[in-house]
C-alpha positions in Angstrom: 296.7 45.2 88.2 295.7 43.1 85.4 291.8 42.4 85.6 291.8 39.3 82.9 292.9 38.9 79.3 293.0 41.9 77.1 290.6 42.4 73.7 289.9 45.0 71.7 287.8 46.6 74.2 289.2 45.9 77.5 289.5 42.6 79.2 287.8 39.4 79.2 287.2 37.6 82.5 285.6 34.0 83.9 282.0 35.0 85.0 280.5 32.7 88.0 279.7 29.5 85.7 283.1 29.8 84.2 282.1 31.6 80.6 284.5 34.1 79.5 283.1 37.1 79.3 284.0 40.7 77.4 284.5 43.6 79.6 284.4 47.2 78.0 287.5 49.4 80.1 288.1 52.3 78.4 289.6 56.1 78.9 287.2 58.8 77.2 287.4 62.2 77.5 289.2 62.3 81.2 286.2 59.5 82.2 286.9 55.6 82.9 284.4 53.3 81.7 284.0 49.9 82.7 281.2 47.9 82.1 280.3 44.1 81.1 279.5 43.8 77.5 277.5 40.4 79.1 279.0 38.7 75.6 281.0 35.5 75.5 282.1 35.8 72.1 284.1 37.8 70.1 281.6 38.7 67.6 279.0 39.6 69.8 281.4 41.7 71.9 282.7 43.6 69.1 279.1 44.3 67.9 278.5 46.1 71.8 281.9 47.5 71.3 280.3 49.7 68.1 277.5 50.6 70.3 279.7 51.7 73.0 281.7 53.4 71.1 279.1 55.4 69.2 277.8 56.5 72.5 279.8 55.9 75.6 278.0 58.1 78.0 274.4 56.4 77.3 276.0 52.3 76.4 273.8 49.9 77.9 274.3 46.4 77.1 270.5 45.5 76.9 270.6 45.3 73.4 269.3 47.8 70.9 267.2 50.8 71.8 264.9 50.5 69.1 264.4 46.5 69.4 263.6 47.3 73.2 261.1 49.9 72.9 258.8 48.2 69.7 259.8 44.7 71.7 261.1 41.8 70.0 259.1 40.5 66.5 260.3 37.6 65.1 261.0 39.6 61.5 262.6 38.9 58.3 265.9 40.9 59.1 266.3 39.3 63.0 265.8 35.7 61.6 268.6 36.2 58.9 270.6 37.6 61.6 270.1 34.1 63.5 270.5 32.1 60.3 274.1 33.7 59.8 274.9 33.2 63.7 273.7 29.8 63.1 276.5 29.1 60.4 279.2 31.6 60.6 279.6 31.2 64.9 277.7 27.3 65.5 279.1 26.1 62.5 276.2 24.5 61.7 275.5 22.5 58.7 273.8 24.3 55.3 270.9 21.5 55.7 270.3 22.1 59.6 270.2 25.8 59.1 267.9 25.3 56.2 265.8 23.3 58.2 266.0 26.6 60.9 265.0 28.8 58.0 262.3 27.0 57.2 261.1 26.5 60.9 261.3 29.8 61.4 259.6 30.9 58.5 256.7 28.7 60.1 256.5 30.4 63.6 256.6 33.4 61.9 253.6 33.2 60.2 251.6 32.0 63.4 253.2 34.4 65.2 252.8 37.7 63.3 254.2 40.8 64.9 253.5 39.2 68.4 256.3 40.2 71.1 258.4 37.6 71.6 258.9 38.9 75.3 255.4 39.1 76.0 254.2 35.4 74.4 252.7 33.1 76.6 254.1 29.7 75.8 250.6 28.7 76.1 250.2 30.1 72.3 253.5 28.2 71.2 252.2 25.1 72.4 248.6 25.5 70.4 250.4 26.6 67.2 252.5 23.1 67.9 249.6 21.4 67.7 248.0 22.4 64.4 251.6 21.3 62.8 251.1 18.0 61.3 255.0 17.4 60.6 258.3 19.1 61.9 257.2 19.4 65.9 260.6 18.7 67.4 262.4 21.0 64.2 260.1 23.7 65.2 260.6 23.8 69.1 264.3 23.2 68.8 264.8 26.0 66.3 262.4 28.7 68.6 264.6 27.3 71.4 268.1 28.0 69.8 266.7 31.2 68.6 265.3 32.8 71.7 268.9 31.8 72.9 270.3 33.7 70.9 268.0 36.6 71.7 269.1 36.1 75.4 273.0 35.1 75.2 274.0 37.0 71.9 271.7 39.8 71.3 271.6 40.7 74.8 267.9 42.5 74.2 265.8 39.5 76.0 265.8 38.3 79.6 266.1 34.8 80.3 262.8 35.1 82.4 261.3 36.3 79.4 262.0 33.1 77.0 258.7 32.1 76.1 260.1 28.4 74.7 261.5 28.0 78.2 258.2 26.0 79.0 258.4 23.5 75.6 260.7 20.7 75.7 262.2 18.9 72.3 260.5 15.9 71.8 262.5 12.8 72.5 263.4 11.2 69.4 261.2 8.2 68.7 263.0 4.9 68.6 261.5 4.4 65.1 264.3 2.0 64.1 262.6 -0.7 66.1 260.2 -1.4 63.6 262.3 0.4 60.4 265.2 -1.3 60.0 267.9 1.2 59.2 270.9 -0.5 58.9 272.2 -2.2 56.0 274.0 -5.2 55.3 277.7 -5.4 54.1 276.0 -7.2 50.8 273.6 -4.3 49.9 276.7 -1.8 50.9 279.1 -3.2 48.6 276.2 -3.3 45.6 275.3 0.1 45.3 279.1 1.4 45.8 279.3 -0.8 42.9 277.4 2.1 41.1 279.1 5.2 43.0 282.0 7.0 41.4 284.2 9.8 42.8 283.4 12.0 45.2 280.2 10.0 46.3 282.0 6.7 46.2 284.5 8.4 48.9 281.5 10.2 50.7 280.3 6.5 51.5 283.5 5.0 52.4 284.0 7.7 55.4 280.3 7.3 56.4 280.8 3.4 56.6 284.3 3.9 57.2 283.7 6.4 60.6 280.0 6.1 61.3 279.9 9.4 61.3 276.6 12.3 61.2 276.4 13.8 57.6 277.2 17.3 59.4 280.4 15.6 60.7 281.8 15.0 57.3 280.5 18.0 55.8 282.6 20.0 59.3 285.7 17.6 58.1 285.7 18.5 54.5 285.3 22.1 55.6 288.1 22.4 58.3 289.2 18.7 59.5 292.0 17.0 58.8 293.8 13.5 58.4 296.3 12.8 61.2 298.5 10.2 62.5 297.7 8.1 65.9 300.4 9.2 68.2 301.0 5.3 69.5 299.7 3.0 66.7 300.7 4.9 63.4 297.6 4.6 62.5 295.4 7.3 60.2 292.8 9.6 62.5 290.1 11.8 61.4 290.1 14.7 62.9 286.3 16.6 63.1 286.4 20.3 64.4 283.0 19.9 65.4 280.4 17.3 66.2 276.6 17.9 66.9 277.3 18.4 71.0 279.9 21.2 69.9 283.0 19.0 70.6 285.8 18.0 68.6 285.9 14.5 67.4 288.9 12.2 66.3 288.2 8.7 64.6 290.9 6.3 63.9 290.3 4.9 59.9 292.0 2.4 57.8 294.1 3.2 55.4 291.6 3.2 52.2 289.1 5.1 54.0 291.8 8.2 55.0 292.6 8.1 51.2 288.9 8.6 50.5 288.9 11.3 53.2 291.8 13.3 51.7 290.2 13.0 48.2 287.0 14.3 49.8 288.9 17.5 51.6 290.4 18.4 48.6 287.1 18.0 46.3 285.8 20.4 48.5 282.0 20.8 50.2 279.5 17.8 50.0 276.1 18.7 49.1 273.6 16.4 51.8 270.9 16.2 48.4 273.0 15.5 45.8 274.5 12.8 47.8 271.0 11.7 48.8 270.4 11.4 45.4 272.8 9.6 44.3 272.8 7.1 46.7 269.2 6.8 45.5 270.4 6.2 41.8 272.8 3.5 43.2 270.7 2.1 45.2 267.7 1.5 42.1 271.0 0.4 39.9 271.7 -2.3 42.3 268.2 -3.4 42.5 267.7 -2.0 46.3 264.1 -2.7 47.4 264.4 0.2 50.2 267.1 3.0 48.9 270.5 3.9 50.9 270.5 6.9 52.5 273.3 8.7 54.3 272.0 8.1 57.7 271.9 4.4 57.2 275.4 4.5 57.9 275.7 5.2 61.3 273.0 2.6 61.7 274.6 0.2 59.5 278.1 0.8 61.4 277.1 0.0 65.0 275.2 -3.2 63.9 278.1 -4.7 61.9 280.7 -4.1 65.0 278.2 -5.9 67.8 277.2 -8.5 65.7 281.1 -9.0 64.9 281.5 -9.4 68.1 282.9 -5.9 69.4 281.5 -4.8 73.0 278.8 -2.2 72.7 280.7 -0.1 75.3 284.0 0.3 72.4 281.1 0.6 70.0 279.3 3.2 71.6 283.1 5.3 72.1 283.7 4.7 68.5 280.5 6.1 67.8 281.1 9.3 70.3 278.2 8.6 72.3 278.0 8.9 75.8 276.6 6.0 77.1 276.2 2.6 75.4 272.5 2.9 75.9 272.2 5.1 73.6 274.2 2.7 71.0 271.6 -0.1 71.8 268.7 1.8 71.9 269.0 4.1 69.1 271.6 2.7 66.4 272.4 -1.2 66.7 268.5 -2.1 67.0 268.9 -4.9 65.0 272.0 -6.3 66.0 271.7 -9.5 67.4 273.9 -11.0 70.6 276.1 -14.2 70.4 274.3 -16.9 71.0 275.5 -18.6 74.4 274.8 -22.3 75.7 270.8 -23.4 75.6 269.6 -27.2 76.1 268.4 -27.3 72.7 
């Protein structure tokens, strides 16, 4: 009887939140073994697989004998581990898992050879508050990383997690008081100044609305499609920040720029942010442009043109509209509707 769909090392099979996970069912010597690798990934399972197979008889899938006895230090080898994880598997961006490197680097030298499965978050939360920048880069980064520990490295216990106590800091509205979006005038100047590749790095970012890590995953691995009922052009992202693909319908000039972009190959986040800064001082910009401005910028021109922020908030891929009016069309100001005076 089939027992689920087959891998390398036996079958994989819906656990009782729905993951897939990778079962070990092999023959040896006359012996069955069966036994959850507790991996939902193919990377991860193969790695148990090489520790199964180099020792069937004594394969735990705990983790690694040695990390388990002399417990779990946040080292030098184990972060680059993470930090390879973090791009290869998340497909995150080079500048977020810079960011991680650098965090990382941080707790590490607070933490010192400290076991990571013995750590009161008590400890954590007094290191947090000698940092005077980087709070919420620093919790989310010891958060994704004791994640790992627990759902890819298999050698910590989720009861052990000592960020399970911190929470990531909910991002402060700070474009109440700092504008961040820009107006169609101060756009058009400083593409006035942008050639090339940067030129066409703006146009999708006005064009889409889109993350920088969103058009640094298209350039990577998207690609420019046709709407199935309109004809029109779509941008297809392989992955968002939530993990998700994302599809965006463009015009026509703004699909040329994205094909020009995919074929130019990666965008560097500091070299753009530099040259947006160089444009921005060429067309006599009092604040400079920055890439993020553009998500900004894109949600205030559509409600102040007139568009609903409900289709603004779908364009935008956000959940909820709130989050469009709260965090991204700040400034935008509603149509005016009947007064006395």
């Amino acid at each position: 009887m089939a027992k689920g769909r087959p891998w390398d090392g036996g079958y994989i099979r819906a656990d009782s939140k729905g993951r897939e996970t990778y079962y070990i069912y092999r023959k040896i010597s006359g012996r069955l073994f069966e036994v959850s690798t507790r991996c939902h990934t193919s990377r991860a399972a193969h790695e148990q697989l090489k520790r199964f197979e180099a020792d069937p008889a004594n394969y735990k899938p705990a983790g690694v004998a040695q990390i388990q006895d002399a417990g779990i230090h946040l080292s030098a080898k184990l972060a680059e581990e993470f930090l390879r994880w973090s791009k290869a598997e998340k497909k995150n961006s080079e500048k977020w898992v810079n960011d991680q490197q650098r965090s990382l680097a941080w707790w590490s030298d607070r933490l010192g050879s400290s076991d990571l499965r013995t750590l009161k978050t008590s400890r954590l939360v007094e290191a947090l508050d000698d940092a005077k920048t980087g709070r919420k880069q620093h919790i989310a980064t010891l958060k994704a990383f004791c994640g790992w520990l627990i759902k890819v490295r298999h050698v910590m216990e989720k009861r052990e997690d000592p960020s399970a106590g911190l929470s990531v800091p909910q991002a402060r509205p700070e474009q109440w008081t700092t504008v961040k979006a820009v107006s169609l005038e101060q756009l058009r100047a400083v593409r006035e100044h942008l050639a090339g590749t940067w030129r066409d790095a703006l146009d999708v970012l006005a064009g889409t609305g889109w993350h920088f890590n969103e058009l640094s995953r298209f350039v990577a691995g998207g690609s420019v499609e046709v709407h199935p009922m309109n004809g029109a052009r779509v941008l297809a992202c392989p992955q968002t920040k939530a993990g998700e693909p994302l599809r965006t319908e463009v015009s026509a000039g703004v699909a040329e720029a994205a094909t020009r972009l995919r074929a130019a190959g990666a965008v560097d986040y500091w070299a753009l942010h530099r040259e947006f800064e160089r444009a921005s001082t060429s067309a006599g910009l009092k604040e400079h442009l920055r890439p993020g401005h553009m998500r900004h910028s894109v949600a205030t021109w559509a409600i102040n043109a007139g568009a609903h922020p409900a289709a603004v908030a779908a364009f935008l891929n956000h959940k909820s509209e709130r989050t469009t009016k709260r965090f991204y069309a700040t400034h935008a100001v509603p149509q005016k509707v009947p007064t006395p005076f």
